[in-house]
C-alpha positions as CSV (number, residue, x, y, z in Angstrom):
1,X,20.6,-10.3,30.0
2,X,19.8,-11.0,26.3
3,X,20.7,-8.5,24.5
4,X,18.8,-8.5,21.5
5,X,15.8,-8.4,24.4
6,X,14.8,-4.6,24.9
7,X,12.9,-3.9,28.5
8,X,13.6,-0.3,29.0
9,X,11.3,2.2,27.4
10,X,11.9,5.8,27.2
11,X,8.8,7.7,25.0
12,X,9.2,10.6,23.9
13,X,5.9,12.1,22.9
14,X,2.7,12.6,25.0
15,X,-0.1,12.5,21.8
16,X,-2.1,9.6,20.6
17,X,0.4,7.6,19.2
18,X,2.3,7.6,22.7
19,X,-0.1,7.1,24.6
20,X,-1.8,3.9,23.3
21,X,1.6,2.6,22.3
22,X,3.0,2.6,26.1
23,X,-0.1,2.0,27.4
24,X,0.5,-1.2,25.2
25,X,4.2,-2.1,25.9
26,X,3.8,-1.5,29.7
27,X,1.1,-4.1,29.4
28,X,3.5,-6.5,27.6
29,X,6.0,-6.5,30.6
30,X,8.1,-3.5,30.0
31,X,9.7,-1.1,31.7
32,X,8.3,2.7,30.8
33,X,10.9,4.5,32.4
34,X,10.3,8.0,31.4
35,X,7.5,10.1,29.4
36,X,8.8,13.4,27.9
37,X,7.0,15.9,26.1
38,X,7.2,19.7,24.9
39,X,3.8,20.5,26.7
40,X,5.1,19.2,30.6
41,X,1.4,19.0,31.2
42,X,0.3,16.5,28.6
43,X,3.8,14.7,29.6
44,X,2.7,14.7,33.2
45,X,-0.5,13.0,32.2
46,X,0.4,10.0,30.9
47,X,3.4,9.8,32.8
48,X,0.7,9.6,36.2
49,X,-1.1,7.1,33.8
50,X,1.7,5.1,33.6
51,X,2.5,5.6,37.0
52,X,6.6,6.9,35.8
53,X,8.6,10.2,35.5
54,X,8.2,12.4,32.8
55,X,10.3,15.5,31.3
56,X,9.9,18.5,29.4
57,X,13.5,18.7,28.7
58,X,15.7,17.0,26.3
59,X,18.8,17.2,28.5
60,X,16.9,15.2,31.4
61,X,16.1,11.9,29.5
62,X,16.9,9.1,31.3
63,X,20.4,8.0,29.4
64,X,20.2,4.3,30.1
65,X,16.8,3.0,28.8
66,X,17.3,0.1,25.7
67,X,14.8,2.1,23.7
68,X,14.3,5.4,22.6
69,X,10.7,5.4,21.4
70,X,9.7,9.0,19.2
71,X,6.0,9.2,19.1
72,X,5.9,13.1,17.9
73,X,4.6,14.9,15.2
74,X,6.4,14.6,12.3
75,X,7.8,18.4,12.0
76,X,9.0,18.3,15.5
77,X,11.1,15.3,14.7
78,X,14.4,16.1,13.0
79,X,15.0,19.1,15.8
80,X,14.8,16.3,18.5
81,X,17.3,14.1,16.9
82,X,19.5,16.3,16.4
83,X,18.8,17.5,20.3
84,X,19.0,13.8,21.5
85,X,21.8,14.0,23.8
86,X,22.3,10.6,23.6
87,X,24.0,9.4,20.0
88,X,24.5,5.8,21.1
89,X,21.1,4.9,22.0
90,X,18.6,3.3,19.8
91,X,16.2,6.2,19.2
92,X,13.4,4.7,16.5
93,X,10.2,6.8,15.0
94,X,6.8,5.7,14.8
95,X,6.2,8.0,11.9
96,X,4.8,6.5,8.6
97,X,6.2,8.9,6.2
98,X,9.7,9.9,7.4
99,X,12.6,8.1,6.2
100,X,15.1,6.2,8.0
101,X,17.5,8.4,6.4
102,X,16.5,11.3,9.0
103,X,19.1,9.7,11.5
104,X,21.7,9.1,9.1
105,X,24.9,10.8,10.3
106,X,23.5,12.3,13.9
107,X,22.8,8.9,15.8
108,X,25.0,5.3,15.6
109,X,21.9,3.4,16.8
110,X,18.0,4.3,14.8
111,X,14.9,2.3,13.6
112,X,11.5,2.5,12.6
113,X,8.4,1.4,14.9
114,X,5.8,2.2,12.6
115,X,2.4,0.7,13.6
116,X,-0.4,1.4,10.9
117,X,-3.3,1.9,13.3
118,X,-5.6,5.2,14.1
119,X,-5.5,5.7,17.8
120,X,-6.9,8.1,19.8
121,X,-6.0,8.8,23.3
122,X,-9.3,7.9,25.1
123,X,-10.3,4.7,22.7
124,X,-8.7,1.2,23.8
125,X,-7.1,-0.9,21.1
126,X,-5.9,-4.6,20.9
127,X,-2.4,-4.2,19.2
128,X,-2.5,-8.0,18.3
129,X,-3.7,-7.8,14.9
130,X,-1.6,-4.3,14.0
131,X,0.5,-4.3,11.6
132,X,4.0,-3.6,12.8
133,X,6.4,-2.2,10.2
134,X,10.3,-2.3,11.1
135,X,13.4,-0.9,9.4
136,X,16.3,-0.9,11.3
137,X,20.6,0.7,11.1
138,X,22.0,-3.2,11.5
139,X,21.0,-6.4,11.7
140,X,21.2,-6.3,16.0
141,X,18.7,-3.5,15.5
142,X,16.2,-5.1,13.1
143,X,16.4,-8.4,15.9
144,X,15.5,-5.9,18.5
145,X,12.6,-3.9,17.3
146,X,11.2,-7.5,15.9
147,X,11.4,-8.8,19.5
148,X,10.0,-5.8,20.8
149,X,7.2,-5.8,18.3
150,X,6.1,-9.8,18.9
151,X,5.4,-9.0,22.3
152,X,2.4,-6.8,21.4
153,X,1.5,-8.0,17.5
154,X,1.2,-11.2,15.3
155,X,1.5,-9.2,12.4
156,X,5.0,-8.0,11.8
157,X,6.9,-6.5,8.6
158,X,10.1,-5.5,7.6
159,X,9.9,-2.8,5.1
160,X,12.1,0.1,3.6
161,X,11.3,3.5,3.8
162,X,9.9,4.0,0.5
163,X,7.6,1.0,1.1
164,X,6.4,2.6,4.3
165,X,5.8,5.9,2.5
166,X,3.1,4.1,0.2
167,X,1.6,2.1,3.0
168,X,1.0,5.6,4.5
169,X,-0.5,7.9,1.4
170,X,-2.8,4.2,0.8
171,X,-3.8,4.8,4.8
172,X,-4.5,8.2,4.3
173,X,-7.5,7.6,1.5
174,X,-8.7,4.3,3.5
175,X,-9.1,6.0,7.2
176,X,-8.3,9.6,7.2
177,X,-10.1,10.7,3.8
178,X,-12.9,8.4,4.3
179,X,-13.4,9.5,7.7
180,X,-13.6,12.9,6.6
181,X,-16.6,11.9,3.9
182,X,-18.1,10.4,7.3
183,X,-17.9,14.0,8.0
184,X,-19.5,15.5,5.1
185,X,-22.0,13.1,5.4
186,X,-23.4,13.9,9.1
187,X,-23.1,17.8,7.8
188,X,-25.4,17.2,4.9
189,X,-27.7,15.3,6.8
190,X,-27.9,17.4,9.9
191,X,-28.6,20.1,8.0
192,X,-31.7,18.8,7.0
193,X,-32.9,17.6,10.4
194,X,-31.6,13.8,10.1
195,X,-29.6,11.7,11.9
196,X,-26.0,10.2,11.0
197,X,-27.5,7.4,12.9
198,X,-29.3,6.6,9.7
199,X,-26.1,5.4,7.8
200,X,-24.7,3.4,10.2
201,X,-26.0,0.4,9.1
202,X,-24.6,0.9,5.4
203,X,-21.0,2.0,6.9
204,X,-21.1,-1.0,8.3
205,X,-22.2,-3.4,5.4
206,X,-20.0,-1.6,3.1
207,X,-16.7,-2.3,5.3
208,X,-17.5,-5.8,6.2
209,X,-17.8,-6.5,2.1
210,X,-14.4,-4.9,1.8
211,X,-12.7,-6.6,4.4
212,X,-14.6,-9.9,2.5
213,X,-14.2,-9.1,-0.9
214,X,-12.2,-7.3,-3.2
215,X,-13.2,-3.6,-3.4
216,X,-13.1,-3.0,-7.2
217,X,-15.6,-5.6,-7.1
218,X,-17.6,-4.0,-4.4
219,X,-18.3,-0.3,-5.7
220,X,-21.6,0.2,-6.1
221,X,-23.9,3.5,-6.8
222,X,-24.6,6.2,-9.7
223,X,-20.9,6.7,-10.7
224,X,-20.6,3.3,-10.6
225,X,-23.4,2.7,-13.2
226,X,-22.9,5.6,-15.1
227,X,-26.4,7.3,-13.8
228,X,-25.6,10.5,-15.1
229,X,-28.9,11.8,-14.4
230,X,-28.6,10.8,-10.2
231,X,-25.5,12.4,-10.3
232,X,-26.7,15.7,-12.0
233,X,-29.6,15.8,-9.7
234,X,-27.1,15.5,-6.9
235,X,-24.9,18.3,-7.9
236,X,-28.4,20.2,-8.2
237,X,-29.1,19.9,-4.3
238,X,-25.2,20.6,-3.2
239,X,-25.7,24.3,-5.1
240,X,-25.6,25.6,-2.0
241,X,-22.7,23.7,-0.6
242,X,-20.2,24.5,-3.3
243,X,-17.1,22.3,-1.9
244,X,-18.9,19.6,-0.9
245,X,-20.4,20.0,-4.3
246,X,-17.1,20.2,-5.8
247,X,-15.8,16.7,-4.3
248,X,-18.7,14.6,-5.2
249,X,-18.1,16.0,-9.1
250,X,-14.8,14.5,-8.9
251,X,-14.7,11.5,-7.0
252,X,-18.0,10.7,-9.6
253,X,-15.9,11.8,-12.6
254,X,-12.8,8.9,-11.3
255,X,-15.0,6.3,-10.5
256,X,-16.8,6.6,-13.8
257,X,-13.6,6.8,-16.0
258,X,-11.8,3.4,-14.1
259,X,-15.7,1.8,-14.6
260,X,-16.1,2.6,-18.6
261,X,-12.6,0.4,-19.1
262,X,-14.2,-2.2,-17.7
């Protein structure tokens, strides 16, 4: 057996990232062998998914899987590493702020599987395009995780830890922050009897141009023109929704100071 070649999977986690991630890898040909998870429920769930065992506790991991996959949250992480009963295995994060450095001194074998990618449990997702960010403890490692990683994605990256750290806070104001404005937006509108269903079509124009086109050349709007006047009248009618109210005075207040250099 090659053994740069990994075909043993142990995940540990039971959340989003876990689930679409095995989901994926069982599809690629491997071996899932085991799901464990704090809640045994959420475990038991996508281990009858994935038709494998699953585990609630540390100390009944399977000890002879090539992988140790850790899809947890990101405060639950350094107490399972340094519970892993297993210091010779390769055990490897998916986490997109953590450092490698979190294994350093507790295991021999460690890695990062980041995949930058919002999943959620019940939404499908082609891996192929996702980028898949790898740091590795040796060489062997690095080989291994790549291998892994090729048989789900086209779009692979060796990166260090600080270079996934600002991958990660640039994610969080692409998705996560403008997600939440998604948010704001349906409350403001709902509140006076309108549909989100109205701005779908702009969402949608305004993230094929930026997937076209470079977005400093894309911005568009009052703060974007300097319209002081629209945006006082907008502050006006969030009055009555003070944070909401608060966020568009500074998010108009950056976009018009990078504008004016301009």
């Amino acid at each position: 057996m090659d053994s740069t070649e990994i075909h043993q999977i142990v995940v540990l986690g039971s959340g989003n990232v876990a689930t679409r991630l095995s989901i994926a890898l069982r599809m690629a040909g491997l071996e899932i062998m085991q799901i464990y998870g704090r809640n045994l429920q959420y475990a038991k769930m996508l281990a009858d998914q994935l038709g494998t065992k699953f585990t609630n506790d540390l100390k009944d991991v399977i000890p002879s899987a090539d992988l140790y996959l850790l899809c947890i949250s990101d405060d639950a992480l350094t107490e399972v590493i340094e519970n892993f009963p297993f210091k010779n295995g390769l055990l490897v994060h998916t986490s997109g702020t953590i450092p490698m450095a979190v294994f350093k001194g507790i295991q021999n074998n460690y890695g990062i599987f980041y995949p930058l990618q919002t999943f959620s449990k019940n939404k499908e997702i082609e891996f192929e395009d996702i980028p898949i960010c790898i740091e590795a403890s040796s060489k062997e490692n690095e080989l291994k995780l790549v291998n892994l990683a090729e048989k789900i994605s086209n779009n692979i990256h060796l990166i260090n830890s600080n270079q996934r750290k600002t991958l990660h806070v640039a994610a969080v104001f692409a998705s996560n922050f403008t997600n939440y404005f998604y948010s704001i937006s349906k409350d403001i509108l709902e509140s006076n009897q309108l549909s989100f269903d109205l701005l779908k079509p702009l969402i949608i124009e305004t993230v094929e141009k930026v997937l076209s086109q470079n977005p400093d050349e894309t911005q568009t709007g009052p703060a974007r023109r300097g319209d002081k006047k629209i945006i006082s009248a907008h502050l006006d009618f969030l009055n009555s929704q003070p944070q909401f109210k608060e966020m568009y005075e500074l998010i108009s207040k950056h976009i018009m100071h990078k504008y004016s250099k301009q």
